[in-house]
C-alpha positions in Angstrom: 0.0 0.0 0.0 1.5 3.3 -1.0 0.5 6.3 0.8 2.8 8.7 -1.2 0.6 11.5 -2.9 0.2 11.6 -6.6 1.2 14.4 -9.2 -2.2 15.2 -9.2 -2.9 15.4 -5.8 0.2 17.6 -5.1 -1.2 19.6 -8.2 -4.2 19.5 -6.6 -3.3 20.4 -3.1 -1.1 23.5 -4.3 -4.0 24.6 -6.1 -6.2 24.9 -2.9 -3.5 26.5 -1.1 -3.4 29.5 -3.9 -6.8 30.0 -3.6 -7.3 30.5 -0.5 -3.9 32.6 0.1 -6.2 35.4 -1.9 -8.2 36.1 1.2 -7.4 36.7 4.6 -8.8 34.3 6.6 -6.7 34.6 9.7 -7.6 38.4 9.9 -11.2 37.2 9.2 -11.2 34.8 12.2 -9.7 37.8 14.2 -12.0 40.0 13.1 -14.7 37.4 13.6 -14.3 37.7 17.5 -16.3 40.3 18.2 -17.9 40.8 15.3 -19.5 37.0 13.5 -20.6 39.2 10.0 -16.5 40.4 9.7 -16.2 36.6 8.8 -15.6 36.4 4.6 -18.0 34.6 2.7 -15.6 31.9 1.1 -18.7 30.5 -0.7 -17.5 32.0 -4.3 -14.4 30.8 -4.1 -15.3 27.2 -3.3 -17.6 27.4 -6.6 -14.3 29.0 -8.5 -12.2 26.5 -7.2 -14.7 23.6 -8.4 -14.7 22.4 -4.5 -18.4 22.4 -4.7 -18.2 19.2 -7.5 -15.3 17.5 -6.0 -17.2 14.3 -5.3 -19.7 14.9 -8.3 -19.2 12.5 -11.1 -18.6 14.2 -14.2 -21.8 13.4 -16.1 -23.5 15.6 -13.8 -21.1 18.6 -14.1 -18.7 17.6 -11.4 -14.7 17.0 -11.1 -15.1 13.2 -9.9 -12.5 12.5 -7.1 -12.8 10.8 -4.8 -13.1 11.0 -1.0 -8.7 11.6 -0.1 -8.5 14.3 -3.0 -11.7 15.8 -1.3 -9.8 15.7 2.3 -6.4 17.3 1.1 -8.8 20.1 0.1 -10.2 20.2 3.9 -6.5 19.9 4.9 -5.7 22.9 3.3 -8.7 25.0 4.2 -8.1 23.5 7.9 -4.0 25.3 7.9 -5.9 28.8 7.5 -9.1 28.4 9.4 -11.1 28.8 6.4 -14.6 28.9 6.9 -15.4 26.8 3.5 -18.3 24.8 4.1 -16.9 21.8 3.2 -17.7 20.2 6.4 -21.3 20.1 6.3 -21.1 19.7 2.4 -18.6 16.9 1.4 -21.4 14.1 3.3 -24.6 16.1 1.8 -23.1 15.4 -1.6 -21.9 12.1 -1.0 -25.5 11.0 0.1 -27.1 13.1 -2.9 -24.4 10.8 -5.6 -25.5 8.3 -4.4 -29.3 8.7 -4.6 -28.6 10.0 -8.5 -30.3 13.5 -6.9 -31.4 15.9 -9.7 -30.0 18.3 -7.6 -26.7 17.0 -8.4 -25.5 19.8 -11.6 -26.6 22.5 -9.4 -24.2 21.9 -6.8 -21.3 21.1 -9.0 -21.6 24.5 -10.8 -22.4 26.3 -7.0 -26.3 27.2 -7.7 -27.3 24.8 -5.0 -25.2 24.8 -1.4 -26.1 21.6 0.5 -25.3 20.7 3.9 -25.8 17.5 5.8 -27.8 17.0 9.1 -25.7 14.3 10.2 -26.9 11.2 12.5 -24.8 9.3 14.5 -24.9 5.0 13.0 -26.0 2.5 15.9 -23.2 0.5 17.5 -22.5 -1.9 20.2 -23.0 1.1 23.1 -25.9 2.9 21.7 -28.1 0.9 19.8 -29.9 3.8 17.5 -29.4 6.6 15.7 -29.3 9.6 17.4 -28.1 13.1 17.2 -26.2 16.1 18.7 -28.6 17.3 21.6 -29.2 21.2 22.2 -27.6 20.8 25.8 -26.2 17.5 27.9 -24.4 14.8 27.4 -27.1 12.5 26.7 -27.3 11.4 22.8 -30.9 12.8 21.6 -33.1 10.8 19.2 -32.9 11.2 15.5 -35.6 12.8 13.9 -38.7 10.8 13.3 -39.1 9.8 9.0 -42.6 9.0 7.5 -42.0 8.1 4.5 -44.9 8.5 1.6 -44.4 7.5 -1.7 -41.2 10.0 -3.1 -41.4 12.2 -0.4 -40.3 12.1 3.8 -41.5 14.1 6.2 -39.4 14.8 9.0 -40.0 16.1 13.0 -37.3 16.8 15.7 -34.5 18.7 16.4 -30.9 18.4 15.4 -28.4 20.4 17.3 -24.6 22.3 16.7 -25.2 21.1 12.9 -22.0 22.4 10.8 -22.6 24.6 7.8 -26.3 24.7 7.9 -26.4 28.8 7.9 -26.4 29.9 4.7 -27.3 26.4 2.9 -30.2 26.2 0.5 -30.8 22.7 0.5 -30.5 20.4 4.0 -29.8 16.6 3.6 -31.6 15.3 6.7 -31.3 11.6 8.2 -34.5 10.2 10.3 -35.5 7.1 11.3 -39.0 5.7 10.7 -40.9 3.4 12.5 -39.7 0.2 12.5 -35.8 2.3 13.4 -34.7 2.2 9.9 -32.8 5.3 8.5 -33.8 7.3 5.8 -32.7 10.5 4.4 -34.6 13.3 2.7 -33.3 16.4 0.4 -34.8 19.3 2.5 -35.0 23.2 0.8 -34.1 25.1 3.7 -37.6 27.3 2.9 -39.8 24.0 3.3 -42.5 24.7 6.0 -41.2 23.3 8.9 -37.6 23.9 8.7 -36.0 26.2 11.2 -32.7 27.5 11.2 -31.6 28.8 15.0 -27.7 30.0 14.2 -25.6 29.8 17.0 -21.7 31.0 18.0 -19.8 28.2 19.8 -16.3 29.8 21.5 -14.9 29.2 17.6 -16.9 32.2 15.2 -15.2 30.3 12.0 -17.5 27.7 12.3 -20.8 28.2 11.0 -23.3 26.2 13.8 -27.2 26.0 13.5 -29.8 24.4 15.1 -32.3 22.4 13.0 -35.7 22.6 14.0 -38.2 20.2 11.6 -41.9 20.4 12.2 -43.2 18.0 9.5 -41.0 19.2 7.0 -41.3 17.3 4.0 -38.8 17.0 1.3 -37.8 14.4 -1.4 -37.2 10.7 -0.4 -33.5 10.3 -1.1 -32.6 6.2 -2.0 -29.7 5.0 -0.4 -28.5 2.1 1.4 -28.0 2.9 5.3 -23.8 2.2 4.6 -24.1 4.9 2.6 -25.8 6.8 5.5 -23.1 5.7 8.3 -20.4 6.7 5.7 -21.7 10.0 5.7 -21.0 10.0 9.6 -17.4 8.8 9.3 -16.8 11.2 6.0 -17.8 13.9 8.5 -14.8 12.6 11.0 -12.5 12.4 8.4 -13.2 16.0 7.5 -12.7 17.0 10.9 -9.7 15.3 10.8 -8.3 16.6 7.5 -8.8 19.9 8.6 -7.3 19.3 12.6 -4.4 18.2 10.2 -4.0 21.0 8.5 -3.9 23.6 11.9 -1.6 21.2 13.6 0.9 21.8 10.3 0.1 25.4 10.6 1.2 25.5 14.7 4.0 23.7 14.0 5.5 26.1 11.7 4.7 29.3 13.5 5.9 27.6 16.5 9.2 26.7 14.8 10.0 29.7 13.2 9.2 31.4 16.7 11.6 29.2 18.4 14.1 29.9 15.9 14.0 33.6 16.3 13.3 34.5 19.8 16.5 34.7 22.1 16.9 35.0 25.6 20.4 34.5 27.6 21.7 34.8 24.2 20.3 31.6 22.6 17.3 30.4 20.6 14.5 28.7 22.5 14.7 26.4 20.0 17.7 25.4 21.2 16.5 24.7 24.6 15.6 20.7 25.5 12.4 21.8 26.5 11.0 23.4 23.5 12.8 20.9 21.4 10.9 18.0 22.5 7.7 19.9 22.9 7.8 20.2 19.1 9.3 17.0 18.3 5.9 15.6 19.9 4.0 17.9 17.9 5.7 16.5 14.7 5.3 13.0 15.6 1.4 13.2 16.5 1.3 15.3 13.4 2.7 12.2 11.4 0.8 9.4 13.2 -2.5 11.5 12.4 -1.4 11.9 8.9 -1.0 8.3 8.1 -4.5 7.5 9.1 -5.5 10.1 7.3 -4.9 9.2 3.9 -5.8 5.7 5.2 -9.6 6.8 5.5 -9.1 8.5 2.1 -8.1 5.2 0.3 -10.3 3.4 2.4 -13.6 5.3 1.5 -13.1 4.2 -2.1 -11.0 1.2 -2.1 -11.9 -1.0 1.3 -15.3 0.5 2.0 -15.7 -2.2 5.0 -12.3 -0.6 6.7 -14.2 3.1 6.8 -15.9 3.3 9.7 -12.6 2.5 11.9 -10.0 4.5 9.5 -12.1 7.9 9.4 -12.6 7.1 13.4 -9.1 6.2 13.9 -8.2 9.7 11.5 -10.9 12.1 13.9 -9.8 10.5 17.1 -5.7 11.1 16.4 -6.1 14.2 14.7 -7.9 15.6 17.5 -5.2 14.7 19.9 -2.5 16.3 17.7 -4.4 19.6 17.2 -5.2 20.0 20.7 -1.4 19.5 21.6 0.0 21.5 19.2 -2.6 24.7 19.8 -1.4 24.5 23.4 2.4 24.0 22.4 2.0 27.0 20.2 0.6 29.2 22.6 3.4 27.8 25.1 6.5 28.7 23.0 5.0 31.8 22.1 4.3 32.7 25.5 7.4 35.0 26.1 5.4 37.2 23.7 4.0 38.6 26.8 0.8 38.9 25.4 -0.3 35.7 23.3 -4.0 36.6 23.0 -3.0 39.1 20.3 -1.5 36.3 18.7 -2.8 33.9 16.0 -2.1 30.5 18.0 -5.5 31.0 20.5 -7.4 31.1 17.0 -6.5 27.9 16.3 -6.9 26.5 19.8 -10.7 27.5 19.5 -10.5 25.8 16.1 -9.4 22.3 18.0 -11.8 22.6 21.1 -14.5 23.2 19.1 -14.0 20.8 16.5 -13.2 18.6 19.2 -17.0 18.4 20.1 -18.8 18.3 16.9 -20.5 15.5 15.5 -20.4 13.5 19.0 -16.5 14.6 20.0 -13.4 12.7 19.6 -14.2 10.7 22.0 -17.0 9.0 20.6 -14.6 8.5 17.6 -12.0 6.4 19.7 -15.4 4.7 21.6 -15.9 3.7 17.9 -12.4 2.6 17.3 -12.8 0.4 20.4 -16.0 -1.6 19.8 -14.8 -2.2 16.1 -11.5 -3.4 17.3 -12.8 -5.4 20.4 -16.1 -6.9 18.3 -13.6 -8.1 15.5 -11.5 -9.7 18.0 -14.6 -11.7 19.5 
């Protein structure tokens, strides 16, 4: 198994990086602090960029890659706290390929901006599928489905749901009676849809509560793998983009290090720092690894999904949440760090953190598939 990238996917990686170097986003997420509207609207240049097609097949308009070209993308967009949308869109698009949705050339030319209202699969601990709840710990109930004929109407709520301000179409998982998922292509206008926007400690992260009331949309066809997938695609996008800050802390970290003196020597040269970031590197790499392991996975071992994309969220997560705080620490004899950029991306990691049931419900997951293959 070779993990090295391709020509295309360094093309393709490069690319991203150059579009999104032609906005500030770090001054955005700054800026964002006390004021959410300061945050740029990257929606244009996802269409520009073709991100909005990534996972579209090209009959319908779209670039067709597949699911590791998709998170080198996130990877990039992670590095500069990009507010892209790809987080709540990458599984809404995945689901809609898979139905054959008509809705399919619209989002591949950026007409149509979908996001998904993810439901967490059943597994050995909780046997249903449930959601993000408004407050608590407690797991709440996904959405109730009645399904009639082509079209699924949909009751409950949906909490901290990524991307879903500013979408125009909502692809919502319920269960109906009998505890069976299904999905439904939702306009975010339908009667019965409500969208309550909330700010979570991390303003580049665009949170909503979903409120449906009967909402009805279009019965979306899909097997319920392709429903769980959607989950674990969600992790690995987390993932991608944890990747990508711990990359970025690592190399303002270093370059810090390098150029701050004290007693007439860099703090780089000081044990201390030195293994500090040595740790950052090696959780960085460990994380990496398993990321482009869920990328090949999704496409190539579909049965190995669920525990690489876990495996990716759960280990990214770590290395993130390390390297915010080792970035804040070397940078501490700033004086003032706050004005610096590292407590940006530590809101980035705590937050991201605790989306779409937290890292650790990812290495909970990792667990039961490990210890129900071994029985």
């Amino acid at each position: 198994m070779n993990f090295a990238l391709s020509d295309e996917q360094v093309m393709l990686r490069e690319a991203a990086r150059s579009a999104l170097s032609r906005v500030d986003t770090i001054a955005g997420a700054r800026a964002a602090l006390t004021d959410p509207a300061a945050l740029p609207g990257l929606w244009p240049t996802v269409v520009e960029a073709g991100w909005a097609g990534l996972l579209v097949d090209e009959d319908h308009g779209g670039a067709g890659l597949g699911g590791l070209e998709a998170l080198l993308v996130a990877e990039e967009c992670g590095r500069v706290l990009a507010a892209t949308s790809l987080l709540g869109l990458l599984p809404a698009v995945a689901i809609l390929v898979a139905a054959g949705d008509e809705a399919l050339e619209a989002i591949a030319d950026g007409r149509l901006r979908p996001a998904v209202v993810p439901a967490r699969p059943p597994d050995g601990r909780v046997g249903a599928w449930t959601v993000d709840p408004v407050s608590g710990h407690a797991r709440a109930p996904a959405p109730r489905a009645v399904v009639q004929g082509r079209s699924v109407a949909l009751s409950g709520t949906v909490a901290h749901v990524p991307d879903a301000p500013g979408a125009d179409l909502l692809v919502a998982i319920g269960v109906d009676g009998d505890g069976r998922p299904v999905a439904a292509a939702l306009p975010t206008g339908s009667d019965g849809v409500k969208l309550e926007p909330v700010v979570r400690y991390d303003p580049t992260r665009s949170l909503a509560h979903v409120h449906l009331e009967g909402a009805r949309g279009r019965h979306l066809d899909v097997c319920p793998t392709t429903l769980e997938n959607a989950w674990y695609l969600g992790h690995a996008v987390i993932a991608a983009e944890a990747l990508g800050g711990v990359q970025a802390c690592l190399e303002m970290s270093v370059a810090y290090a390098r150029e701050r003196f004290t007693f007439g020597r860099p703090i780089g040269s000081y044990q201390s720092i030195k293994h500090e970031l040595t740790e950052v590197l090696r959780l960085q790499e460990n994380a990496r690894g398993l990321q482009y392991y869920s990328g090949w996975a999704l496409e190539s071992q579909p049965d190995e999904f669920a525990l690489a994309a876990s495996a990716a969220r759960a280990a990214a997560g770590t290395a993130f949440d390390f390297a915010t705080r080792s970035a804040i620490n070397v940078h501490g004899g700033i004086g003032a760090t706050w004005e610096h950029d590292a407590p940006l991306f530590f809101r980035r990691a705590q937050l991201s953190r605790r989306l779409l049931g937290g890292s650790g419900d990812a290495t909970d997951r990792v667990a039961d598939l490990i210890l129900s293959s071994a029985a």
